[in-house]
N, C-alpha and C positions, 0 to 999 in steps of 0.2 A: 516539658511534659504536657502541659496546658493546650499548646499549638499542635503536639500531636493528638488530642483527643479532641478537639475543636477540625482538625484534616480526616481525620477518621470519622466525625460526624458528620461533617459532610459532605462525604464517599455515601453515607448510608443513606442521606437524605435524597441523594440522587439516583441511588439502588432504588429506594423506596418508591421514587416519583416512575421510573421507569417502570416497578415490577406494576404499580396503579394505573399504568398508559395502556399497558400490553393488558393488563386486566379487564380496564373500562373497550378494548378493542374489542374481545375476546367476549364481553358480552354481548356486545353489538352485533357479532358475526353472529354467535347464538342465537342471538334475537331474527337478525331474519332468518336465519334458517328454519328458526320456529315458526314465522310467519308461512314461510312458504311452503310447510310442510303442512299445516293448516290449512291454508289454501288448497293443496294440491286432495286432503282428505275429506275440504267441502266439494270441490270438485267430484270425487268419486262415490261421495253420496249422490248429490246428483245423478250420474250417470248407471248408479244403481238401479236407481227409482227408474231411470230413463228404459234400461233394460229389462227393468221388471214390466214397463206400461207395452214395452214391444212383446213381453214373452204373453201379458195377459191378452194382447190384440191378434198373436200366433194363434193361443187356441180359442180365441172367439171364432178367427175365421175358419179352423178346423174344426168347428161346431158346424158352423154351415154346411161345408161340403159334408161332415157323417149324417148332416139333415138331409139334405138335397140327393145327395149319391143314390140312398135304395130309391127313391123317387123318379131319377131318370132312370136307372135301371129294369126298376117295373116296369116303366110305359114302355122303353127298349123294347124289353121280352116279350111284350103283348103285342108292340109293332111287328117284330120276330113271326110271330106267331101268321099276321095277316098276309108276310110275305111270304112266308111257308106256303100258305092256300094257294098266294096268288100264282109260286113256281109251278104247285100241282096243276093248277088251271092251264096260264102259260103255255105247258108243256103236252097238255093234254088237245090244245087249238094252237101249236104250231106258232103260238106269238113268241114275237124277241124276248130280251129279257128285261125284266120290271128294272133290274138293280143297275143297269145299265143305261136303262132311261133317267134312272135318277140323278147317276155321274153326271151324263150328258145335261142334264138339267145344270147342277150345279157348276160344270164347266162354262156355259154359257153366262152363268149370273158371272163365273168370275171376269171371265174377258169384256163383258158387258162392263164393268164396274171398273176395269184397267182403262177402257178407251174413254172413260169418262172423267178421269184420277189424272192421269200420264200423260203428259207432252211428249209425243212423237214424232221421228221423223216422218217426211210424208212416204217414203218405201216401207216401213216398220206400218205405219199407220193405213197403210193400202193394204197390205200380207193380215190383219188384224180382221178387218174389217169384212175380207173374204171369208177369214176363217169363223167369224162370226155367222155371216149367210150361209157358210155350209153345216153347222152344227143346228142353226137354226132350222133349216130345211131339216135336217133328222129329223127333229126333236119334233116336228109337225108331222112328220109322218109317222112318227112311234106314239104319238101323244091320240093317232086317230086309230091305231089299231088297238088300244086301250079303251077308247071310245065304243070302239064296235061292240065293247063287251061289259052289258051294264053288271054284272057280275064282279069281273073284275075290277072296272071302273072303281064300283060301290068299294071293293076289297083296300083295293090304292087308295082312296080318299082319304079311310080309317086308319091304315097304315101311316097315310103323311102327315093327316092330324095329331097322332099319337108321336112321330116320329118330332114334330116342329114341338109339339108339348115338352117332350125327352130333352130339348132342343135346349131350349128355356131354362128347366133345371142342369142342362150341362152348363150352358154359359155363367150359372151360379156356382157351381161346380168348380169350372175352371177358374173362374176370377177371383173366387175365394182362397183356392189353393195355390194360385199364384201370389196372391195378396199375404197370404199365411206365409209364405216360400219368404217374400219382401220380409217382413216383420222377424222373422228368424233368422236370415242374414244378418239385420241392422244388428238382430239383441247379440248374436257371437260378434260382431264387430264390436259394441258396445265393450261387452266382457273382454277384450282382446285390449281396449282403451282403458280399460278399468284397469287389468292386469298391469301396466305400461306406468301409470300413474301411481300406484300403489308401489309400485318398484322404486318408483322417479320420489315416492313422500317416504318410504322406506333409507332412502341412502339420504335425504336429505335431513330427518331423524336423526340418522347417526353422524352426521354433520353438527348437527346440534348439540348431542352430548359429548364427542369433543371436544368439542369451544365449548361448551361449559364444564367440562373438565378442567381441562387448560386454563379456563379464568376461575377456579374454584383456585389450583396450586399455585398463580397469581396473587390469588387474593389472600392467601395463608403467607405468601413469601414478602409480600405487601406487609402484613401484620407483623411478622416478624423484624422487619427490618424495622419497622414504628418503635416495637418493644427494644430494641437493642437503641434506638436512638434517644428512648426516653432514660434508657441506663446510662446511655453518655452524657444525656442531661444531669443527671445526677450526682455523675460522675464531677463531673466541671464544674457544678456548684459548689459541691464540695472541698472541690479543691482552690476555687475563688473564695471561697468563705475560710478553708484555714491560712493560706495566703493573707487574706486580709488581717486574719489573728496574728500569723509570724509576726506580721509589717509594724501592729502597731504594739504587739510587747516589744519587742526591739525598739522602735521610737521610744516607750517607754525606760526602759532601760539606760536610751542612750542622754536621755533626759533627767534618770535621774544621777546617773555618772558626773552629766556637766553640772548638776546642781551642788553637788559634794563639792566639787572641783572651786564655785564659785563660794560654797559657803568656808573653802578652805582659806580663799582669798578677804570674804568678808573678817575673819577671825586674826587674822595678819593684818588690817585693817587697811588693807589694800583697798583701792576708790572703783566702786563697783559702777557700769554703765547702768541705764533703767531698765533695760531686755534684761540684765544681771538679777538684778532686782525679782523683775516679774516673775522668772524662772525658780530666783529660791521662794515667793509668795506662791506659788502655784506647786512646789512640791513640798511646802509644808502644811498644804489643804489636802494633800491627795492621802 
């Protein structure tokens, strides 16, 4: 009996050490997953903050252009205004047309500025370069039939200075609304990373509890197998401890059987050895 509860302890001590293996694992997986779920939800502060700094730098520059906008549009309309006269006039002295000197105007600045930019071939750069002298030649002779007419003249001046003004607040205009367009993209991208990450610390969350589930019913099965081993301890002492008691009332016993036995021999005066002796001296002390 003794050897079967000594093979049954340990069975348990080996259950025990296993279910404390898979347990101590089981927090470990816990742990990082705790770590990286951490991670992943300092990350997404960050990038909060990140898309709050794009969404406040959106409508900074959406200030701008509602600053700027009625400002080129005024001067616009005012320009509007000067070309109005000048078509009345224009039309009244048989001159071309103002709005058309102004294309041609700015068709020139652009080719001017292409053959200055762009490596050409030399046929490409020959075709260029004519086309340049002849828009130029217009633009001199519609620039003196304007001339002719201080009137008009004076009218066009005010127009283009109003117009280059208009000019000024658009380029703020655009660059601002372009730059607001940037900053609003990045921030939905941002949120679109945020979304992504919060997903990604979400599953990994539930990764963590679990493995911490798991090494919780671990740790209880752990416990238990302890408490059932300390009851075999118990067990086994106890049964070492009446064991030892059997063993030595029985020695006793068998002790005092042979001392009878010798003091039957002492009384017949039978010749007793010194072990004889000492046997009946020691069970007439006891």
């Amino acid at each position: 009996m003794l050897e079967e509860l000594e093979e049954k302890k340990q069975k348990l001590i080996k259950l025990a050490e296993e279910a404390e293996l898979r347990r101590n694992d089981l927090n470990a997986e816990a742990s990082r997953w705790a770590a990286k779920r951490d991670e992943l939800n300092k990350l997404t502060r960050e990038l909060v903050d990140k898309a709050q700094e794009h969404k406040a730098a959106r409508e900074e520059f959406n200030r701008i252009v509602a600053e700027n906008k009625p400002n080129r549009d005024k001067l616009n309309e005012e320009s509007n205004k000067y070309y109005a006269e000048i078509d009345r006039i224009r039309k009244k002295h048989n001159i071309g047309s103002i709005r058309s000197f102004e294309e041609l105007r700015k068709e020139l600045d652009r080719l001017e500025f292409k053959q200055q930019v762009e490596v050409l071939k030399p046929d490409k750069e020959r075709q260029l370069v004519e086309r340049i002298a002849s828009l130029q030649k217009e633009f001199e002779r519609r620039k003196r039939e304007i001339a002719e007419n201080e009137k008009l003249k004076e009218l066009l001046d005010k127009a283009q200075a109003l117009r280059e003004e208009a000019h000024i607040y658009h380029e703020k205009v655009t660059n601002a609304a372009k730059t607001a367009q940037e900053h609003h993209d990045m921030m939905l991208q941002t949120f679109r990373e945020i979304d992504r990450i919060r997903k990604e610390a979400d599953e990994a969350h539930r990764n963590f509890v679990k493995a911490q589930e798991q090494a919780d019913i671990e740790h209880k099965t752990f416990i238990k197998y302890r408490r059932e081993i300390r009851d075999f301890d118990k067990l086994i002492t106890g049964l070492k401890k009446k064991m030892r008691e059997d063993y030595s009332f029985k020695e006793r016993v068998d002790s005092k059987k042979k001392a009878k036995e010798v003091y039957g021999q002492f009384k017949r005066g039978e010749k007793l050895s010194t072990e004889d002796l000492l046997l009946l001296q020691r069970s007439w002390m006891s």
